[in-house]
N, C-alpha and C positions, 0 to 999 in steps of 0.2 A: 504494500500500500504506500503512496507517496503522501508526504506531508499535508497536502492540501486537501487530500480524501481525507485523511485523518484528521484534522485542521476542523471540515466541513461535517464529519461524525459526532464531532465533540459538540460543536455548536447543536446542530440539531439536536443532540443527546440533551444538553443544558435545556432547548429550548422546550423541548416534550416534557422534562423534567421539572420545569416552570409551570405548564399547561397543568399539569398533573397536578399539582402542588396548588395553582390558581383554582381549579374546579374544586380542591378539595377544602380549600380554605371559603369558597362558595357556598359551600354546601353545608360546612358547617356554621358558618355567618345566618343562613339562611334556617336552620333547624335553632339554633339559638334565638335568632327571633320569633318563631313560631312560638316556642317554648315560653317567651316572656309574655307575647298575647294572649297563650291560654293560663299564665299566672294572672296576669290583669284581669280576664274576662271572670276567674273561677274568685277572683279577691273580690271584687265588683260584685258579683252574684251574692257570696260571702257577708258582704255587707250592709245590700239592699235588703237579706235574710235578716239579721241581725236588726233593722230599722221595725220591721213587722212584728205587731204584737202576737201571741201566742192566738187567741183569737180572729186574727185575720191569717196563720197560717193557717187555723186546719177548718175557716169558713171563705175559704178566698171569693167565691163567688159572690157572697153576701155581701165581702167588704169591697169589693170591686160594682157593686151595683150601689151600696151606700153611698161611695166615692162618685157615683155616676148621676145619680139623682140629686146629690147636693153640689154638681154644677149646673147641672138642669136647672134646680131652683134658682140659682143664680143667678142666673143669664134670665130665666122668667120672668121672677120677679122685681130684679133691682134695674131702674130706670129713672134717670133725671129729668127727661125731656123728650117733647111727642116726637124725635126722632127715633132715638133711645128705643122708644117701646115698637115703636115702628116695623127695627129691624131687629128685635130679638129674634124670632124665627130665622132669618141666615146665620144669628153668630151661634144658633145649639143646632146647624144643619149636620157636624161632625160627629155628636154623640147621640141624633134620636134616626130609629128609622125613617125610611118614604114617608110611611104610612101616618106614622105622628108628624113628620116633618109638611105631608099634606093636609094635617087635622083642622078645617075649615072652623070649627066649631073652638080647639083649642086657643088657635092663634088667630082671634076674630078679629076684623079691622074695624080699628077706631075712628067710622067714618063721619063722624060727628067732631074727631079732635079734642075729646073733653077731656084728655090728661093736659093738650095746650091751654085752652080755654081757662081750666082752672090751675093752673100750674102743682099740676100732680106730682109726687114723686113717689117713688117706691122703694125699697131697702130692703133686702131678703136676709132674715136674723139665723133662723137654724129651721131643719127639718126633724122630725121624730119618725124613723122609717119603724114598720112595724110591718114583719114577713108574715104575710097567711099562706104563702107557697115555696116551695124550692124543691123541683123537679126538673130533670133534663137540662141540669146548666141554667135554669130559668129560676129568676129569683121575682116574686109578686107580692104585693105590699101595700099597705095601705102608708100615706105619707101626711104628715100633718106639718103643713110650712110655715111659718112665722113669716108676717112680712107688715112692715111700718108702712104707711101709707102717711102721708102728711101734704099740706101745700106747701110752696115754697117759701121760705122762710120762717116759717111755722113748726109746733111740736109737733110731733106724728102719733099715731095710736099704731097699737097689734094688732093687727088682724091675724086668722090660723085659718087658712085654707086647706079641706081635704081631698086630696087623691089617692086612685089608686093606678100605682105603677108596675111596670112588667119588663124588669131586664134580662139581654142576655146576654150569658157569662162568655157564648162563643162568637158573639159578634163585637160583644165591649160596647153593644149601643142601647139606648129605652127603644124596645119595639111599642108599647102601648102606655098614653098617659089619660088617663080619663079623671078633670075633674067634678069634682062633686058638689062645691058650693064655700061656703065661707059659714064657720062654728062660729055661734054665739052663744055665751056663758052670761046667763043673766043670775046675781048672786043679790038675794036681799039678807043686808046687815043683820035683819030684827030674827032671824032665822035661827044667830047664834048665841 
């Protein structure tokens, strides 16, 4: 062999030798990363576990439909102005099905204006969910909402409106809200 085949051996030897060595340092660059994103995803998991109370582990359905109905109320009932109540129905279009999200009867229009007129406002306090069902991922309830009603600039009163809701656990949306009306508690003093 003359020097320059051998010369030209060594190089390519070095150069394969580098190739080798570059895919291998690749590869394990690459498995090492893997490795820390399933450390984050399983830490992450980990401690979104750890946030959940023992009750919302082994009821997930119920606490995922509580969670869901008390943004429903939210978005329902809290409104500053006849815009406001306007477009509640597009801002709860994410968490209620079609079927409520077409509920003509739910979301009637205020074509008279009398939250403007009288400068209405609204404030949604808390809900009292109370389950009569949970079957097939489907959790139904009767709901009783708290909501301030007052004019502007004014005190407001409580109002407790009742529904009855129907979430489900495999869609993460209210398929059915049907309300019922507005409770009134009349308490006379001379009573006690």
């Amino acid at each position: 062999m003359t020097p320059s085949i051998k010369k030209m051996l060594a190089v390519n030897g070095a150069s394969l030798f580098m190739i080798v060595v570059g895919i291998v340092a690749v590869y394990m660059g690459h498995t090492k990363a893997q490795q820390a994103a399933s450390y984050r995803v399983e830490s992450k998991s980990l401690l979104n576990e750890q946030k959940l109370t023992k009750f919302q582990r082994q009821r997930p359905v119920y606490s995922a439909g509580e969670t869901k109905i008390d943004d429903f109320m939210t978005g329902f009932l809290t409104f500053s102005n006849q815009k406001e109540f306007d477009s509640r129905r597009q801002s709860l279009r994410s968490i209620v099905s079609k079927s409520v999200y077409d509920n003509g009867i739910l979301f009637k229009t205020d074509k008279y204006h009398k939250v403007k007129q009288l400068s209405l406002e609204g404030t949604y306090v808390r809900s009292d969910v109370i389950p009569t069902g949970l079957a097939h991922n489907q959790l139904t309830a009767n709901v009783y909402a708290t909501q301030t009603l007052n004019f502007k600039g004014k005190q407001g009163k409580d109002v407790v409106k009742a529904y009855t809701v129907t979430y489900d656990g495999q869609t993460g949306k209210l398929t059915s809200v049907t309300e019922h009306g507005t409770l009134s508690v009349n308490v006379d003093s001379a009573t006690f």
